[in-house]
C-alpha positions in Angstrom: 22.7 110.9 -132.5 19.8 110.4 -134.7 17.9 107.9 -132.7 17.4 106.9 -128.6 16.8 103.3 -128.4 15.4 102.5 -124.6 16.0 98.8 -123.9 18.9 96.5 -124.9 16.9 93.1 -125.8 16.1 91.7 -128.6 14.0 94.3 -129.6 16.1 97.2 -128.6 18.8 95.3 -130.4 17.3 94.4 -133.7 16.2 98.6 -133.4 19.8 99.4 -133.5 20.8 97.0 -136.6 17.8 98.3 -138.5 18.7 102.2 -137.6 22.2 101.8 -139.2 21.1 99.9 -141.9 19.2 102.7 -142.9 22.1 105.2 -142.2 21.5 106.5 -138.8 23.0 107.3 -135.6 21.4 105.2 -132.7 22.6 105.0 -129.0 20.9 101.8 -127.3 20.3 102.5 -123.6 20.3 99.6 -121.5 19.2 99.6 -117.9 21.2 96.4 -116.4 24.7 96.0 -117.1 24.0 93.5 -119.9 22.6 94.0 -123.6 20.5 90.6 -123.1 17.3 91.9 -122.5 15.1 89.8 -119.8 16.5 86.3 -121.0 18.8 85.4 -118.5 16.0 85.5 -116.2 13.5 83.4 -117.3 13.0 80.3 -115.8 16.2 77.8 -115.5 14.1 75.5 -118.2 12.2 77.6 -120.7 13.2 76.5 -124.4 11.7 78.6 -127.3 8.6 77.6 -128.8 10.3 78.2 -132.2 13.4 75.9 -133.9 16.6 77.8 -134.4 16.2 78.8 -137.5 13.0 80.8 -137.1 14.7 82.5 -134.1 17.4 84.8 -135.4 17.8 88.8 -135.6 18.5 90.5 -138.7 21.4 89.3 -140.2 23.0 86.7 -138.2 21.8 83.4 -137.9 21.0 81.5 -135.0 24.2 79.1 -134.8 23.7 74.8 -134.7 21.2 73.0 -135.8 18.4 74.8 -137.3 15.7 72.0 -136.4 16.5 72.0 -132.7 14.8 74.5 -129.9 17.3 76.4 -128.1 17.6 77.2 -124.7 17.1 80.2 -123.0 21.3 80.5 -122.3 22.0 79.8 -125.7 19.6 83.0 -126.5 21.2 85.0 -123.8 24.9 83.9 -125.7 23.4 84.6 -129.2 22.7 88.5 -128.0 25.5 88.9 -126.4 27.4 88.2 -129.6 24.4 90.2 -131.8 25.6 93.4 -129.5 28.4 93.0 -129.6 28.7 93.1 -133.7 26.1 96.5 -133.3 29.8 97.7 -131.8 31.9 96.7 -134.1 29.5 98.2 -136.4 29.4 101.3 -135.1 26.0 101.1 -132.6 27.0 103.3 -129.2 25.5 101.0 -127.0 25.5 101.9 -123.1 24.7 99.6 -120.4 24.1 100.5 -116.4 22.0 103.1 -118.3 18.4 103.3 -116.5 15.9 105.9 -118.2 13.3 107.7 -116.1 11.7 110.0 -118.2 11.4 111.4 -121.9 10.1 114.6 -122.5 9.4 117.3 -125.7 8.4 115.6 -128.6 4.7 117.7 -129.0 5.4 119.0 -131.9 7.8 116.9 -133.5 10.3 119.7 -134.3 12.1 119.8 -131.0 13.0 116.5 -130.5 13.3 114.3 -127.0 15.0 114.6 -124.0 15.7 111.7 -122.0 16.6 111.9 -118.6 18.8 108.9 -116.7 18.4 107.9 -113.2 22.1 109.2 -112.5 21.1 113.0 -114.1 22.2 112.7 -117.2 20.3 113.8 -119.9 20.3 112.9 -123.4 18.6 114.3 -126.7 17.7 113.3 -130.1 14.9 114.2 -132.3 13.5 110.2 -132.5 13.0 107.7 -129.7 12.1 103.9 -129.9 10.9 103.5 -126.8 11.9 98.8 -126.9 11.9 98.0 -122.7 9.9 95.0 -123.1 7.0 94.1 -120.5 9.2 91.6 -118.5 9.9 94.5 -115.6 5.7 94.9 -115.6 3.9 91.1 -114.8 0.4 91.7 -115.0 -0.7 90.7 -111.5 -4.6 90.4 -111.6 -7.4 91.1 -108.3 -7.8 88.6 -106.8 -10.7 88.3 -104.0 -9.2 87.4 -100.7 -5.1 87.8 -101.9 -4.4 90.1 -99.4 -5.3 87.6 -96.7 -4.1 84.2 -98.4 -1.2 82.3 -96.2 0.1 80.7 -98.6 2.7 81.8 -101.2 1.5 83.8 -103.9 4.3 84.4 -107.2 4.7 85.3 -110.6 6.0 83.5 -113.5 8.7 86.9 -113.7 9.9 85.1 -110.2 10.3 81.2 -110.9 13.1 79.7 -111.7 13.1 76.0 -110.9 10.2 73.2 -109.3 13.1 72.6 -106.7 12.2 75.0 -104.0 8.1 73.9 -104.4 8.9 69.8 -104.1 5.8 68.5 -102.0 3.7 71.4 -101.9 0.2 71.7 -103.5 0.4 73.9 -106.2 -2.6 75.9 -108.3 -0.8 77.2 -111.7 -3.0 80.5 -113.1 -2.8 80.8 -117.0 -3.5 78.3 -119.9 -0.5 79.9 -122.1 2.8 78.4 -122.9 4.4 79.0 -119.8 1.9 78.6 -117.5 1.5 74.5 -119.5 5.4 74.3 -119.4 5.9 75.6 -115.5 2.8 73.2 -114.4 4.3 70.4 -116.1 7.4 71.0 -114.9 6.4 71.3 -111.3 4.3 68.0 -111.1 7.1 66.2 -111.4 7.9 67.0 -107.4 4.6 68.3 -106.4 0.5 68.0 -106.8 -0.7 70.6 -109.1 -3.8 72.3 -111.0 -4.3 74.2 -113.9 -6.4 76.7 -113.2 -7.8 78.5 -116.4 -10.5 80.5 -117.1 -11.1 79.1 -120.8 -10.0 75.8 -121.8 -6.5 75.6 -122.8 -6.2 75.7 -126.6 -3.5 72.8 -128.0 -1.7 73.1 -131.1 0.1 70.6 -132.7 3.4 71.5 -132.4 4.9 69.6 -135.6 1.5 68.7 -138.0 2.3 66.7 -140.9 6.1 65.9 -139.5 7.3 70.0 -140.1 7.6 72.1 -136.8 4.6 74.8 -137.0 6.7 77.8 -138.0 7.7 76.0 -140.8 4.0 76.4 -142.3 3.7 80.0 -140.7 6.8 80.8 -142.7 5.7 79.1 -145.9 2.1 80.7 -145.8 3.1 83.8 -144.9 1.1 83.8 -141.6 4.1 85.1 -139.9 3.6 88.1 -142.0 -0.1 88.8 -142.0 -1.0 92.8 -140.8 -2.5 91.7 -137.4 -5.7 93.5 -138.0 -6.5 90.5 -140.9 -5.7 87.4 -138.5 -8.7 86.4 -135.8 -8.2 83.8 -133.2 -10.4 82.2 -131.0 -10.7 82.7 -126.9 -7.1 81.5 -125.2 -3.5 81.4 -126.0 -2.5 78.8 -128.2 -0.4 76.0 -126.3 2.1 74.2 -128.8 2.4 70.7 -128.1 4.0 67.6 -129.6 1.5 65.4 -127.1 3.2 65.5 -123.3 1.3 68.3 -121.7 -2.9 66.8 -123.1 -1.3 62.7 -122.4 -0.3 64.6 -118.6 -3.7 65.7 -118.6 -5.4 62.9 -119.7 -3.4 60.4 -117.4 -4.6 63.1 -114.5 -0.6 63.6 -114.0 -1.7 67.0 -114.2 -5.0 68.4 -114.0 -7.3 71.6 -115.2 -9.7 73.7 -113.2 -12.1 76.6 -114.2 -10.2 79.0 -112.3 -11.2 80.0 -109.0 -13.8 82.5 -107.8 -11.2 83.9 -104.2 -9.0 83.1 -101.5 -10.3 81.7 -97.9 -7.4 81.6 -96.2 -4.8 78.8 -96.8 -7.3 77.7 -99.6 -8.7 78.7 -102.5 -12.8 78.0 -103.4 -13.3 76.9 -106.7 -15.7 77.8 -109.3 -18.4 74.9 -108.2 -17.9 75.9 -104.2 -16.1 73.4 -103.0 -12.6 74.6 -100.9 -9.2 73.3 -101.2 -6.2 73.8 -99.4 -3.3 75.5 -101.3 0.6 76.0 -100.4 1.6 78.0 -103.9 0.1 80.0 -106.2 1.9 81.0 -109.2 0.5 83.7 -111.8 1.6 82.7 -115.1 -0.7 85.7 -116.4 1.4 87.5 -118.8 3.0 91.2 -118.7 2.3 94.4 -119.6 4.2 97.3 -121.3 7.1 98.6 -119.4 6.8 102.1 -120.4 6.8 104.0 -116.9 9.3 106.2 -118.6 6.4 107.8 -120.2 3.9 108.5 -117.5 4.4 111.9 -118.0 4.6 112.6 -121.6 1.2 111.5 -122.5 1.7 109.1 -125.2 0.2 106.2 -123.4 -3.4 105.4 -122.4 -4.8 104.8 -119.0 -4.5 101.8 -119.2 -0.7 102.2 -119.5 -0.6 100.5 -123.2 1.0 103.3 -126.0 -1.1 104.9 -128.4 0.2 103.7 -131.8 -0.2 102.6 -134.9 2.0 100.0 -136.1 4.7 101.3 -133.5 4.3 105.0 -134.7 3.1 107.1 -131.8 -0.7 108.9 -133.0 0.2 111.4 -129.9 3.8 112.4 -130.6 5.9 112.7 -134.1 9.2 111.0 -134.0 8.4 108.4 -131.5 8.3 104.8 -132.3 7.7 101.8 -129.8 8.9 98.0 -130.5 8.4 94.3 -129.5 4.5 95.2 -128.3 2.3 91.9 -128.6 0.5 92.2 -132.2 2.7 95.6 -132.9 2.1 94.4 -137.1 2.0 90.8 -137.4 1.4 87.5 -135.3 4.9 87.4 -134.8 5.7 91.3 -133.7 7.5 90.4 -130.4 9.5 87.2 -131.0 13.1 87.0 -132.4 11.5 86.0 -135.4 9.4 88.5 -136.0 10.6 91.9 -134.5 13.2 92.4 -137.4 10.6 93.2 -139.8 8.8 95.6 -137.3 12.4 97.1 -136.6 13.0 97.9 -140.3 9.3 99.4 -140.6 9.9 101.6 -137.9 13.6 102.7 -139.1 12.3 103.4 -142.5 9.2 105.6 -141.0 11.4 107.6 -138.4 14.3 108.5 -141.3 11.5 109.8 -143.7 10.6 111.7 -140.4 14.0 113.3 -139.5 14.5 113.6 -143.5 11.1 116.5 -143.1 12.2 118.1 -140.5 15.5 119.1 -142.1 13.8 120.3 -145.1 11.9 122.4 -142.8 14.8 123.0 -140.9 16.6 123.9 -144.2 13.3 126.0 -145.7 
């Protein structure tokens, strides 16, 4: 093997198809016993943000309509079907496969060893370490969580409004998921935004074209992230429902909330309110505990990279990180192009070290 990919989604996946494109050996390493990545776990709702035909992997085509948004179990169907033409391809993908640790790799002569929760160990002289962040919600202090009574999740953990019907319900986050999982709740329950900037709209389809039409057209998709600058907050794409929720008070928006008193929470002009659920739609974070002991990350946990090259270790190449190139590094639009990058880097990198080798 040329090449350890770590994680079988769609980053881990499109890895793989851009590895023997360019003539290499890859084994995928999937810890589940499904090449799907974190999909089929995502709340029962969730469509993409992006129509079908901005939402395919190198080389096949997202099927149906290309103008429609697909739902999350159509994704789950489509990479099902993307693995399983890596196999007939030739990619040695393993499932039930859960990595623990990678070692070696200093130097960038002898390689990696990667060691699997059942004792196996594998080598290779390249890595792409692609696990996603889904395993790793970013769970922020809070003053007074520890002592709160009411319930306290994570976007990782919802699924549907049903088990919250009737509750009173504070929603952390002004991103995508946090709009779409507040909206979605108020249908059955009472429930608050709570944000610490306001929540940045976008239209979802300007001038009649869906928004990634113009990113495609412009080339924004495509942009080195270091040229694009955004303002404060996560851009919400909307077609109108979630601001006319908000404006008809169907919904409403908070500065978020200083701490916990109890069963309530005490909001950022004093007053107290009483609160059965609160649900932290407040992102992720890397999921790369596999490396805690090689030193290629920082202390905050994030890898030390450029454009998905490690700075600290030759050979070793990370994929689908937030802003990894472009605006578009980790979505199924996007991570193609950062997969082909990083395949064309790491062959020019095994290509020295058999000259060497060979010298």
């Amino acid at each position: 093997m040329d090449t350890i990919v770590i994680g079988g989604g769609q980053s881990g996946l499109a890895a793989a198809r851009a590895l023997l494109d360019a003539g290499l050996t890859p084994v995928l390493l999937e810890a589940t016993d499904q090449v799907t990545g974190s999909w089929p776990h995502y709340y029962d709702s969730l469509t993409l943000f992006s129509p079908a035909r901005y939402s395919s992997l190198p080389a096949m085509p997202f099927p149906g309509d290309p103008d429609r948004y697909p739902h999350r179990d159509e994704v789950v169907d489509y990479l099902a079907r993307y693995a399983r033409d890596l196999g007939r391809l030739g990619a040695d993908i393993r499932t039930g496969a859960r990595v623990v640790a990678v070692e070696g790799g200093e130097r960038g002569e002898e390689g990696y060893v990667v060691r699997l929760a059942d004792a196996t160990t594998l080598s290779a002289p390249s890595v792409i370490a692609a696990s996603g962040s889904f395993a790793n919600p970013n769970l922020p202090a809070l003053e007074g969580r520890a002592d709160f009574t009411g319930d306290i999740l994570h976007a990782a953990g919802y699924t549907s409004a049903t088990p919250y019907a009737g509750r009173r319900i504070v929603v952390v986050g002004a991103g995508n998921s946090a709009v779409q999982i507040a909206y979605e709740l108020a249908e059955t329950s009472a429930v608050t935004l709570a944000t610490r900037e306001p929540i940045r709209f976008v239209d979802q389809r300007p001038l009649g074209k869906d928004l990634h039409f113009w990113f495609s057209v412009t080339g924004f998709d495509r942009l080195p992230a270091r040229l694009v600058s955004t303002p404060p907050g996560v851009p919400v794409l909307d077609e109108g429902r979630y601001r006319r929720a908000l404006r008809q008070g169907r919904l409403k928006r908070r500065p978020m909330f200083t701490r916990f008193d109890g069963d309530h929470v005490v909001w950022a002009d004093g007053s107290r309110e009483h609160v059965d659920v609160v649900l932290l739609a407040t992102g992720y974070r890397p999921h790369l505990h596999y490396l805690d002991g090689l030193g290629a990350l920082d202390d905050s946990g994030y890898p030390r990279h450029t454009q998905g090259l490690s700075t600290t270790h030759p050979g070793l190449g990370f994929l689908g990180l937030e802003w990894q190139r472009t605006p578009s590094s980790n979505t199924l639009r996007g991570v193609g192009r950062d997969a082909r990058h990083l395949a064309r880097k790491l062959k020019a990198h095994l290509e020295t070290q058999h000259s060497r080798a060979g010298a």
